[in-house]
N, CA, C, O and CB atoms as a CASP TS submission, in Angstrom:
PFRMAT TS
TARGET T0000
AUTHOR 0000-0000-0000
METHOD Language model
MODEL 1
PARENT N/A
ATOM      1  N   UNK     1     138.470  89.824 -18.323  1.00  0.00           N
ATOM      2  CA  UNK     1     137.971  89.265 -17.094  1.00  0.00           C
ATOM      3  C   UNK     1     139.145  89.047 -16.153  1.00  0.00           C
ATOM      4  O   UNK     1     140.181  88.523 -16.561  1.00  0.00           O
ATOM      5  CB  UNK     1     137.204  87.950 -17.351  1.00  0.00           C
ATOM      6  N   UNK     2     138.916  89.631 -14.311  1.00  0.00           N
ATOM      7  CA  UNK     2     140.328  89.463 -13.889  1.00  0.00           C
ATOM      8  C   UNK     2     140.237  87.982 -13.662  1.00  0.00           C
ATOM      9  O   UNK     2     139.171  87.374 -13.568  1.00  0.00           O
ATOM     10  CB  UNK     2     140.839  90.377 -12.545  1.00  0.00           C
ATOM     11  N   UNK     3     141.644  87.351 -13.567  1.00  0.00           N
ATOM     12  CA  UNK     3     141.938  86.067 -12.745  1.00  0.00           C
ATOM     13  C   UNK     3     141.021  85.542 -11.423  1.00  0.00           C
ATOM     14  O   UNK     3     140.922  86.027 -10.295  1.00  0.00           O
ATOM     15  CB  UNK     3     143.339  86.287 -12.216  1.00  0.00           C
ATOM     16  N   UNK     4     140.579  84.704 -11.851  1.00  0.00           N
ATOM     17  CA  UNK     4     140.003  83.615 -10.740  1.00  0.00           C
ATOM     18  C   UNK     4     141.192  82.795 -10.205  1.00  0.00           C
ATOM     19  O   UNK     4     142.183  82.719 -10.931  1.00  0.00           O
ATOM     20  CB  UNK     4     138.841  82.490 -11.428  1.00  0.00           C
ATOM     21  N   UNK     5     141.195  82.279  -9.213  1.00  0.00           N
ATOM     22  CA  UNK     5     141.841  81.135  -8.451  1.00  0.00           C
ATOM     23  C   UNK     5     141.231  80.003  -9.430  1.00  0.00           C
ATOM     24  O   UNK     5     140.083  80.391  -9.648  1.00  0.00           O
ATOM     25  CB  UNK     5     141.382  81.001  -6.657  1.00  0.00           C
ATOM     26  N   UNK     6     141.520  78.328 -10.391  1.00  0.00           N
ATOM     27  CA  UNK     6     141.069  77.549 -10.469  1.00  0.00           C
ATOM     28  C   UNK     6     141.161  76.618  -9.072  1.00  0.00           C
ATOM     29  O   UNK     6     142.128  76.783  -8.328  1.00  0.00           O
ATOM     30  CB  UNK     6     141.440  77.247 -11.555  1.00  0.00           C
ATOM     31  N   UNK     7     140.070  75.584  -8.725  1.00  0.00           N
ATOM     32  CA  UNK     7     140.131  74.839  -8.028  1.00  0.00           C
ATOM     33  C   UNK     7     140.352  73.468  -9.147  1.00  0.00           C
ATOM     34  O   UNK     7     140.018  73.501 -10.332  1.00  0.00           O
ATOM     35  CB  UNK     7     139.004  75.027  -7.073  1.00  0.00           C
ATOM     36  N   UNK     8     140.839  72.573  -8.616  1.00  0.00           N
ATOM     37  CA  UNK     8     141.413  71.238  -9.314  1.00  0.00           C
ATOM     38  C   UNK     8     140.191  70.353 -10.037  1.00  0.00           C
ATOM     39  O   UNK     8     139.254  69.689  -9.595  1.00  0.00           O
ATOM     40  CB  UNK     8     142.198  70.220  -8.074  1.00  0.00           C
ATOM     41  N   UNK     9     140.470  70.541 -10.799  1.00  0.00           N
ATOM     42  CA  UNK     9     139.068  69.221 -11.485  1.00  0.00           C
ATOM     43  C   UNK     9     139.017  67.993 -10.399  1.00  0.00           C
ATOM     44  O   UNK     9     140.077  67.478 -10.045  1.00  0.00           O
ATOM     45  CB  UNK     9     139.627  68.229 -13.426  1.00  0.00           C
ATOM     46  N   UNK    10     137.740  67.527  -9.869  1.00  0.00           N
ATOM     47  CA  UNK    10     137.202  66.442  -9.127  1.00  0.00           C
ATOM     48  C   UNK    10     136.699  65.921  -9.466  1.00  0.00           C
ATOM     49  O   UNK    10     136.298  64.936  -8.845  1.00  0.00           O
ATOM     50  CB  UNK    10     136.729  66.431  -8.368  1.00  0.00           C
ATOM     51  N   UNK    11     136.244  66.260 -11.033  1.00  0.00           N
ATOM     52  CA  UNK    11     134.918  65.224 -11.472  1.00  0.00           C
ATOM     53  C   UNK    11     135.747  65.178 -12.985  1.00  0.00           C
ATOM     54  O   UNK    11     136.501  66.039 -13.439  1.00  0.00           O
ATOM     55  CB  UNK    11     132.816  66.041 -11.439  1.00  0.00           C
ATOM     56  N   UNK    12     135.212  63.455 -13.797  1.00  0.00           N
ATOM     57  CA  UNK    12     135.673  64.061 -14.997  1.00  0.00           C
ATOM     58  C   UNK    12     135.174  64.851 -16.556  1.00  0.00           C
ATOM     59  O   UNK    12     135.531  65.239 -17.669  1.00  0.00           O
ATOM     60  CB  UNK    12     136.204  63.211 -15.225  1.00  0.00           C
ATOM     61  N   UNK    13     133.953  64.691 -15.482  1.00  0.00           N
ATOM     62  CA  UNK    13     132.679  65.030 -16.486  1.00  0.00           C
ATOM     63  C   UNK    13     132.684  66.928 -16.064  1.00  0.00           C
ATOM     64  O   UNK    13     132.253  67.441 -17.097  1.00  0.00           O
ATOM     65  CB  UNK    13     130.758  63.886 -15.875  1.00  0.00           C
ATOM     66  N   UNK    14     133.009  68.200 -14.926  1.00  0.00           N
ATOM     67  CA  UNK    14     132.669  68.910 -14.493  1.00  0.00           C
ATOM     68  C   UNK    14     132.379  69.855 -15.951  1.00  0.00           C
ATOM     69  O   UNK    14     132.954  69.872 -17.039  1.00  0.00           O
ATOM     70  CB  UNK    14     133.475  69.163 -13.392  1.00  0.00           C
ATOM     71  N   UNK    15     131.575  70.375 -15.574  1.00  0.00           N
ATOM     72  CA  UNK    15     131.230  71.638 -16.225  1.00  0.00           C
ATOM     73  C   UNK    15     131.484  73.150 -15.933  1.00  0.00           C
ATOM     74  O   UNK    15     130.676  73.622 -15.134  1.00  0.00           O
ATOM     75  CB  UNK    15     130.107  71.575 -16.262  1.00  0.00           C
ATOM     76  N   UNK    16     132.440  74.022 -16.410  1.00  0.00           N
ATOM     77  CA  UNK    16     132.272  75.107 -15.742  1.00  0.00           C
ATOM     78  C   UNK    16     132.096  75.949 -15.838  1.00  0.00           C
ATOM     79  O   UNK    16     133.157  76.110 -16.440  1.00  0.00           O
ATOM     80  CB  UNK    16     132.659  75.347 -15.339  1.00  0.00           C
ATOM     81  N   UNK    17     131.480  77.382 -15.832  1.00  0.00           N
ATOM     82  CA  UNK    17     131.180  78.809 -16.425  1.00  0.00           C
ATOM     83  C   UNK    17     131.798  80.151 -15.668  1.00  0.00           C
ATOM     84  O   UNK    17     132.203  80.004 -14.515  1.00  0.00           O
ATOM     85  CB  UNK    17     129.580  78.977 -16.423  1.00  0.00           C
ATOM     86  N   UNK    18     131.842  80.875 -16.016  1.00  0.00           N
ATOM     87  CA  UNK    18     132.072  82.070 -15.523  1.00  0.00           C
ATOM     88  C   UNK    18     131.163  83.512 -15.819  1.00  0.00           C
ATOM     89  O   UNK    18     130.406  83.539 -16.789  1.00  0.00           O
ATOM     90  CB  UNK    18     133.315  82.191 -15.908  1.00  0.00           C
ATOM     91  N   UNK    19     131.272  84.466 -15.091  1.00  0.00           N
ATOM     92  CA  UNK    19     130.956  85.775 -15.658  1.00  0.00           C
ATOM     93  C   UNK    19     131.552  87.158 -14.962  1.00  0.00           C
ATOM     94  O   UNK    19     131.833  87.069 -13.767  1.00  0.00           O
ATOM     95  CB  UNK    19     129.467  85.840 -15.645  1.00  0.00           C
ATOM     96  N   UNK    20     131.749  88.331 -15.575  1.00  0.00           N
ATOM     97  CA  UNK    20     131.717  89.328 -14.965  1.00  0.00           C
ATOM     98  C   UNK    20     130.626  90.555 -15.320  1.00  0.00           C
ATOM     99  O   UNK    20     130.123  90.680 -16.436  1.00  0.00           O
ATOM    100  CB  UNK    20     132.929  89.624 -15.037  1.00  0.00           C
ATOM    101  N   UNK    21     130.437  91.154 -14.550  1.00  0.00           N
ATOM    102  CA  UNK    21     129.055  92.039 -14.900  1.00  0.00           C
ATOM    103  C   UNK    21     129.730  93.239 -14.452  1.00  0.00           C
ATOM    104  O   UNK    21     130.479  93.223 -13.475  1.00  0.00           O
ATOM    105  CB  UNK    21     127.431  91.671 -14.027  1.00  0.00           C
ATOM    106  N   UNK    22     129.489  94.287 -15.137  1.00  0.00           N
ATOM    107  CA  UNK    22     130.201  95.581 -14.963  1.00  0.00           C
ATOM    108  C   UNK    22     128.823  96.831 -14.807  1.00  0.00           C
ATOM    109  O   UNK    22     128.090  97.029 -15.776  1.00  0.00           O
ATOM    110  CB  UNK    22     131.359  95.844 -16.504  1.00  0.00           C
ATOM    111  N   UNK    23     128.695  97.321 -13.954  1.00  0.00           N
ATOM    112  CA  UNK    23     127.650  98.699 -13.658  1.00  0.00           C
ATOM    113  C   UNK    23     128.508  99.645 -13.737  1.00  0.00           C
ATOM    114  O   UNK    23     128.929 100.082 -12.666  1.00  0.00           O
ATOM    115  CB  UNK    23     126.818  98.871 -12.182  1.00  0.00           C
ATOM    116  N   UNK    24     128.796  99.980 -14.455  1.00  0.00           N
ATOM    117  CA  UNK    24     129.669 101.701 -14.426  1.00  0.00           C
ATOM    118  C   UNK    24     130.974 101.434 -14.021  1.00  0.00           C
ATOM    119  O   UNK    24     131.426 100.298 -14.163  1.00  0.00           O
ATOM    120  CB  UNK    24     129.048 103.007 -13.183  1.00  0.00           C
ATOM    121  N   UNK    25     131.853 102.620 -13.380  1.00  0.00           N
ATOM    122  CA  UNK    25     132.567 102.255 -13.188  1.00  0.00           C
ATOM    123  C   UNK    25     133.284 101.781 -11.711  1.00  0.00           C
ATOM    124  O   UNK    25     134.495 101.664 -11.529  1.00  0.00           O
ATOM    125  CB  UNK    25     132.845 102.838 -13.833  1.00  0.00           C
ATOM    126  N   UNK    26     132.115 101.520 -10.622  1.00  0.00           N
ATOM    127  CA  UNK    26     132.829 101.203  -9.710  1.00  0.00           C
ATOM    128  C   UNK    26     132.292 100.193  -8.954  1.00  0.00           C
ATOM    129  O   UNK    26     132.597  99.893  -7.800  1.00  0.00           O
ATOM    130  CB  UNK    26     133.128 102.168  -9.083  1.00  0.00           C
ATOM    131  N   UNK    27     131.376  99.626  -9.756  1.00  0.00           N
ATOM    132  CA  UNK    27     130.290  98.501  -9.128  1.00  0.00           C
ATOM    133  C   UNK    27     130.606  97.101 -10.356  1.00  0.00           C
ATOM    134  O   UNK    27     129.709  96.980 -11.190  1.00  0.00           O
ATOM    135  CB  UNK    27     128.185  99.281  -9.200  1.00  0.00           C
ATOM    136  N   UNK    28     131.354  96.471 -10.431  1.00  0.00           N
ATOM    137  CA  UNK    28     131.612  94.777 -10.833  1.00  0.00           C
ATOM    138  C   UNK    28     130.997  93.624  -9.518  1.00  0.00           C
ATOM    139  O   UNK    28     130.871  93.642  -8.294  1.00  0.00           O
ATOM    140  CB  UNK    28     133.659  94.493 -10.993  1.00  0.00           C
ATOM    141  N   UNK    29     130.716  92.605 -10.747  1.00  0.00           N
ATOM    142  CA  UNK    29     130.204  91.242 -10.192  1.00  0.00           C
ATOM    143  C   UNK    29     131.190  90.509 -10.592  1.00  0.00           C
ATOM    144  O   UNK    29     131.856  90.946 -11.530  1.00  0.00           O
ATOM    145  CB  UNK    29     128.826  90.664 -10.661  1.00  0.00           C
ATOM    146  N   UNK    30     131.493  89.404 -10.086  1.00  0.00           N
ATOM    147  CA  UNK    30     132.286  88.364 -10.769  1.00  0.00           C
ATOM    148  C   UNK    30     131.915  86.905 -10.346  1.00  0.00           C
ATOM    149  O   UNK    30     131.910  86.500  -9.183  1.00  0.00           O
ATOM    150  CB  UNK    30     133.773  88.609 -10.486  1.00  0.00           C
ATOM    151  N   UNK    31     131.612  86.190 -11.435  1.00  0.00           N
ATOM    152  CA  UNK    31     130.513  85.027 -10.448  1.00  0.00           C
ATOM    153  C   UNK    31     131.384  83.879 -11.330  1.00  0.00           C
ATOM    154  O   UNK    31     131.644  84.107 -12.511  1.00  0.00           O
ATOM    155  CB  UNK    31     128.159  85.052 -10.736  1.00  0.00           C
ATOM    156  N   UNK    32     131.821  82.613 -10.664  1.00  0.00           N
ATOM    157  CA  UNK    32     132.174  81.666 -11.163  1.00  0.00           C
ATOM    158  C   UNK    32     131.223  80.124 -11.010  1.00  0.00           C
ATOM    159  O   UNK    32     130.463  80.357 -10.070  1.00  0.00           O
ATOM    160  CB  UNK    32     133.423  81.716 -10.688  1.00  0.00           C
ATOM    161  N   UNK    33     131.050  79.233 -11.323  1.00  0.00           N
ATOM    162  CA  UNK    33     130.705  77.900 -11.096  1.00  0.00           C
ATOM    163  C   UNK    33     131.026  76.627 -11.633  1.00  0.00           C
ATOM    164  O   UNK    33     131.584  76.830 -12.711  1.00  0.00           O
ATOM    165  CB  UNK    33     129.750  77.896 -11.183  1.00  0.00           C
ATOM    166  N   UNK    34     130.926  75.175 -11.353  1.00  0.00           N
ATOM    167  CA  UNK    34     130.236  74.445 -11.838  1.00  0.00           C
ATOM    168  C   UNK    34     129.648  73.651 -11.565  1.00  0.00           C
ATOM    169  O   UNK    34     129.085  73.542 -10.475  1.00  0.00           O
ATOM    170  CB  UNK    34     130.503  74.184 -12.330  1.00  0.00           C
ATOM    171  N   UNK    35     129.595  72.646 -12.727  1.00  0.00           N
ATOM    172  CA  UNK    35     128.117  71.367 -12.026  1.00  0.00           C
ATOM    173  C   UNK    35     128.708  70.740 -12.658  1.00  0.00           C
ATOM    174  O   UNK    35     129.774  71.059 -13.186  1.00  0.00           O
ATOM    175  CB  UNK    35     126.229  71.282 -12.266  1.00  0.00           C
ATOM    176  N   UNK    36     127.803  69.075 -12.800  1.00  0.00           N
ATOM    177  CA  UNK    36     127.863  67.705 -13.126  1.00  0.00           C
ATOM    178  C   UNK    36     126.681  67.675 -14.280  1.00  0.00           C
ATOM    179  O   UNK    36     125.634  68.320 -14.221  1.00  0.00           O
ATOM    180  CB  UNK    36     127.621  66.679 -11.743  1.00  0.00           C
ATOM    181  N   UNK    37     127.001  66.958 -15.132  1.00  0.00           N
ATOM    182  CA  UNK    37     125.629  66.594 -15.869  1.00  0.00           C
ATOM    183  C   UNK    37     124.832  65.991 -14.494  1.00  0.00           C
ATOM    184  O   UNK    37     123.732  66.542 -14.529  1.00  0.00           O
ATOM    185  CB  UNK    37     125.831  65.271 -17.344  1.00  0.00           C
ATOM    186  N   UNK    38     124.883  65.169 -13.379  1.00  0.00           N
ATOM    187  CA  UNK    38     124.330  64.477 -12.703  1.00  0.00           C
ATOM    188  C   UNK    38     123.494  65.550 -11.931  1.00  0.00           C
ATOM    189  O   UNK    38     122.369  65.370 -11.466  1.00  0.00           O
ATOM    190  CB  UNK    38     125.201  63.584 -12.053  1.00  0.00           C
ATOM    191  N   UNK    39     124.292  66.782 -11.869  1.00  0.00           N
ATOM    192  CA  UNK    39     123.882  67.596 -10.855  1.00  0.00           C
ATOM    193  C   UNK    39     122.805  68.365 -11.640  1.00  0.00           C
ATOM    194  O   UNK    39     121.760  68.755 -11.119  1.00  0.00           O
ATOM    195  CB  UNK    39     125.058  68.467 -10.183  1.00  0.00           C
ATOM    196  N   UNK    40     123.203  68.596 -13.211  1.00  0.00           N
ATOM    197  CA  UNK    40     121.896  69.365 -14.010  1.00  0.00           C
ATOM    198  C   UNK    40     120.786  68.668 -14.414  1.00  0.00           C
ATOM    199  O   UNK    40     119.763  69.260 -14.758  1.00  0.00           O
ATOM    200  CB  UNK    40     122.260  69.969 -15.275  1.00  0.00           C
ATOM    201  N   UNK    41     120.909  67.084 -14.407  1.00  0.00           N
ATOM    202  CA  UNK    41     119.713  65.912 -14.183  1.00  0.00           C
ATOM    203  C   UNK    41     118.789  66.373 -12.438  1.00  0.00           C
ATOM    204  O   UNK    41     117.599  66.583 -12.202  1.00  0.00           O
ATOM    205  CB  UNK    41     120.785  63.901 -14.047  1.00  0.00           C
ATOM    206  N   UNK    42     119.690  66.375 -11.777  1.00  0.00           N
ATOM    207  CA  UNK    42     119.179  67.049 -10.088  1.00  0.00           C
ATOM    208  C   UNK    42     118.069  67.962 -10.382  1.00  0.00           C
ATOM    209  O   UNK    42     116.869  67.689 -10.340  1.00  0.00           O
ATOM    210  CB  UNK    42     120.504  68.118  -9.134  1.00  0.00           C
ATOM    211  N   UNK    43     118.600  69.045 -10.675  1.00  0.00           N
ATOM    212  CA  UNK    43     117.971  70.794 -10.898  1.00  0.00           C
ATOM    213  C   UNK    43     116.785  70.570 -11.573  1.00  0.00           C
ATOM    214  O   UNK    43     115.643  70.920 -11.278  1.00  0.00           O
ATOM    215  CB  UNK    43     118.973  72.002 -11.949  1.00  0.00           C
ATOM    216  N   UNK    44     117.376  69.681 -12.908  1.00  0.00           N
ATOM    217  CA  UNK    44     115.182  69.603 -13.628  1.00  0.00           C
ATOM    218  C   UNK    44     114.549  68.911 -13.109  1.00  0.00           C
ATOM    219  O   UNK    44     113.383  69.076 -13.468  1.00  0.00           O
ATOM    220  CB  UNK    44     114.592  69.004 -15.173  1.00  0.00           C
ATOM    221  N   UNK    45     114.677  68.009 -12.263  1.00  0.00           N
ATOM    222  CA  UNK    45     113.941  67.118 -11.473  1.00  0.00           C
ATOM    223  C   UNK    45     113.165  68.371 -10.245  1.00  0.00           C
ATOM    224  O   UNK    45     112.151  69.060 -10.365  1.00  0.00           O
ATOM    225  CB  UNK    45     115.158  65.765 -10.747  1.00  0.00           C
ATOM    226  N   UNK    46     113.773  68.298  -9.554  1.00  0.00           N
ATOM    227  CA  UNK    46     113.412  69.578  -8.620  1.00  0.00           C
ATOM    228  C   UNK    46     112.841  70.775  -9.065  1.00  0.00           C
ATOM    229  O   UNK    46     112.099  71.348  -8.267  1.00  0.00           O
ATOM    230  CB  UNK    46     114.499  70.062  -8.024  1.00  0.00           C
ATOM    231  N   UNK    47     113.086  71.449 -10.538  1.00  0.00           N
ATOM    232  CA  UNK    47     112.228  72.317 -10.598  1.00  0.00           C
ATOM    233  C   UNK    47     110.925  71.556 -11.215  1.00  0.00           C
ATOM    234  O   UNK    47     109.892  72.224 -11.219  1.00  0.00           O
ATOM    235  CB  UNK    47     112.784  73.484 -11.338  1.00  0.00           C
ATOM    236  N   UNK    48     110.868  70.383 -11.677  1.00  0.00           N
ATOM    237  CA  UNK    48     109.586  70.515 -11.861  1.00  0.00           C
ATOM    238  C   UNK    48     109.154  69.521 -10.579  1.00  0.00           C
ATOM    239  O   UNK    48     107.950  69.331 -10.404  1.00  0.00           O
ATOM    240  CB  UNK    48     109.098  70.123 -13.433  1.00  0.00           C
ATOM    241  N   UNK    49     110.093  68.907  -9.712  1.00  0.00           N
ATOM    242  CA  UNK    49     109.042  68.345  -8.517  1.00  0.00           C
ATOM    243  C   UNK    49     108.330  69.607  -7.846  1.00  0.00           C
ATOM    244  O   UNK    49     107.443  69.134  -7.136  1.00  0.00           O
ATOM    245  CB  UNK    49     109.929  67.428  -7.195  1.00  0.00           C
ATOM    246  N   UNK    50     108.319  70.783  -7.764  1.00  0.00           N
ATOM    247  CA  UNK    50     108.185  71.664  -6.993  1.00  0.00           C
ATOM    248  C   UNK    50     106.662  72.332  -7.564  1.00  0.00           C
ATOM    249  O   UNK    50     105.610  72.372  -6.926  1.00  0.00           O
ATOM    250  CB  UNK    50     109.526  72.533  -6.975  1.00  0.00           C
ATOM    251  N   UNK    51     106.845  72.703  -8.604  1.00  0.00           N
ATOM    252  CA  UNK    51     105.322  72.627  -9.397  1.00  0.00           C
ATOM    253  C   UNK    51     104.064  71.454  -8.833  1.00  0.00           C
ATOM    254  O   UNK    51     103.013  71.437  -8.191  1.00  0.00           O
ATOM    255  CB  UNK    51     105.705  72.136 -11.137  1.00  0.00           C
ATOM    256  N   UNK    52     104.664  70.865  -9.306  1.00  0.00           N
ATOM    257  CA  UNK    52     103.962  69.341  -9.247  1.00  0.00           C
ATOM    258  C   UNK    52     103.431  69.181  -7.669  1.00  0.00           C
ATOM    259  O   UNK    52     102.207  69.067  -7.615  1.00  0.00           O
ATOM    260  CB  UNK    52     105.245  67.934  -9.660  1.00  0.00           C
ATOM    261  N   UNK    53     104.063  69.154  -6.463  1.00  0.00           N
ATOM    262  CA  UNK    53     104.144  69.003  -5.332  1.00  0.00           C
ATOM    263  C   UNK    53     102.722  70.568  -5.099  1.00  0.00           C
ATOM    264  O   UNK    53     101.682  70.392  -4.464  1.00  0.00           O
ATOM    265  CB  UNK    53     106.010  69.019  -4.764  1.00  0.00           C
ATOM    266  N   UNK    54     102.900  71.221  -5.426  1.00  0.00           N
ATOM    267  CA  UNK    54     102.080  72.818  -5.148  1.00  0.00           C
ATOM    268  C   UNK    54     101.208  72.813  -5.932  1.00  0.00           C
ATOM    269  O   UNK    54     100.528  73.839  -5.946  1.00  0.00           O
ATOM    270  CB  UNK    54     102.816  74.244  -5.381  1.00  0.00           C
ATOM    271  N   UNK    55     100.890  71.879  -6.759  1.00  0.00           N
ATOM    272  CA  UNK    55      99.595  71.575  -7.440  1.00  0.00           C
ATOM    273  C   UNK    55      98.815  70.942  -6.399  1.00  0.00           C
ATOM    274  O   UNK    55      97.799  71.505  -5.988  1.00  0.00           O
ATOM    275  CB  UNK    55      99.718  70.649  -8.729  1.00  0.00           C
ATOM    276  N   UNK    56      99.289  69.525  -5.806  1.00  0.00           N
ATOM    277  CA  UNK    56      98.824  68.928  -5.204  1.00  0.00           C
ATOM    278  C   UNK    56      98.333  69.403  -3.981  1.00  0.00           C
ATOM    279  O   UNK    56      97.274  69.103  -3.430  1.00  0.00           O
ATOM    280  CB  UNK    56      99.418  68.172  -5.225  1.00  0.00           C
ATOM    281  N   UNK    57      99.382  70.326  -3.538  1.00  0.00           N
ATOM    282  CA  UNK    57      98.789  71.251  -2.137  1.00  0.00           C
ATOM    283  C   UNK    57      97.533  71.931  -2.370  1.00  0.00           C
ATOM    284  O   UNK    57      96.475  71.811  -1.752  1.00  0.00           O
ATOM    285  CB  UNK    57      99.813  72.514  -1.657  1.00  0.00           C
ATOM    286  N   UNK    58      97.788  72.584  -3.251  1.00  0.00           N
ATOM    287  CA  UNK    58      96.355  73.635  -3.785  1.00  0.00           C
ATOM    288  C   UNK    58      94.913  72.501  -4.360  1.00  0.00           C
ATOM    289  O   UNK    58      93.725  72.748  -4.156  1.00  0.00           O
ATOM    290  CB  UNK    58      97.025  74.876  -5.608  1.00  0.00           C
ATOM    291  N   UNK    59      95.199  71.862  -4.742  1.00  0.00           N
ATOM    292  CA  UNK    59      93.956  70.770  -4.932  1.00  0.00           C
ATOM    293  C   UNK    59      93.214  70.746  -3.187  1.00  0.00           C
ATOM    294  O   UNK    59      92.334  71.446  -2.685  1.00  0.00           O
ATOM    295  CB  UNK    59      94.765  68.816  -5.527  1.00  0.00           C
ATOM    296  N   UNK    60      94.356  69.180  -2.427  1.00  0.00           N
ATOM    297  CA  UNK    60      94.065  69.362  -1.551  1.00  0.00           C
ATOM    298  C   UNK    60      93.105  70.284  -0.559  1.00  0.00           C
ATOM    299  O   UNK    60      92.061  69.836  -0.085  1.00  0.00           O
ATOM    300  CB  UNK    60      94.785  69.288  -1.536  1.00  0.00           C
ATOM    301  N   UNK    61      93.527  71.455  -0.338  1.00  0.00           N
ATOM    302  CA  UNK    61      93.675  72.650   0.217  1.00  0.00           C
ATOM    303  C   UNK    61      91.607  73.294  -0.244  1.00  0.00           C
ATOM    304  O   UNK    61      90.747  74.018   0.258  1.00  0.00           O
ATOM    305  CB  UNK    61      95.405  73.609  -0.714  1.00  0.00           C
ATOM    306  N   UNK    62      91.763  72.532  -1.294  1.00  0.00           N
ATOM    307  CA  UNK    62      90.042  73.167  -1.734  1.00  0.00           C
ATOM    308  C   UNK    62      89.170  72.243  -1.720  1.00  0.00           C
ATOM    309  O   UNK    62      87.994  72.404  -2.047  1.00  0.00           O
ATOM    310  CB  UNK    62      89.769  73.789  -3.242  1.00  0.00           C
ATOM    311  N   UNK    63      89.613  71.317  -1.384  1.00  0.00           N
ATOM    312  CA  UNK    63      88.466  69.979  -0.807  1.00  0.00           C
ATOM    313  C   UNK    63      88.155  70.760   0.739  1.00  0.00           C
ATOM    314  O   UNK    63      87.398  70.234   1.555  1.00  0.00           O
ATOM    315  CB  UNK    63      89.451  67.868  -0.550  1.00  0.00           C
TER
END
């Protein structure tokens, strides 16, 4: 995997991942991130407020 730049830890909890994805030979991805446990508490909240919220629309919606 080539070298990433690190940015400085800000959190002391951070989490971080990487990847590279290779298509043949002249097409690469290279994807870096991270998060917070606080921030992956965020994400399941939101994916399931979003369900939940579009239930309620579609109920609604057939009255």
């Amino acid at each position: 995997m080539k070298s990433v730049t690190e940015d400085p830890i800000t959190h002391p909890e951070v989490i971080r991942g990487g990847f590279e994805l290779r298509l043949g030979e002249k097409i690469s991805f290279i994807g870096q991130g991270r998060i917070t446990p606080a921030g992956i508490v965020s994400a399941g909240i939101i994916t399931v407020a979003i369900p939940v919220a579009t239930t309620a629309l579609v109920r609604a919606a057939r009255r």
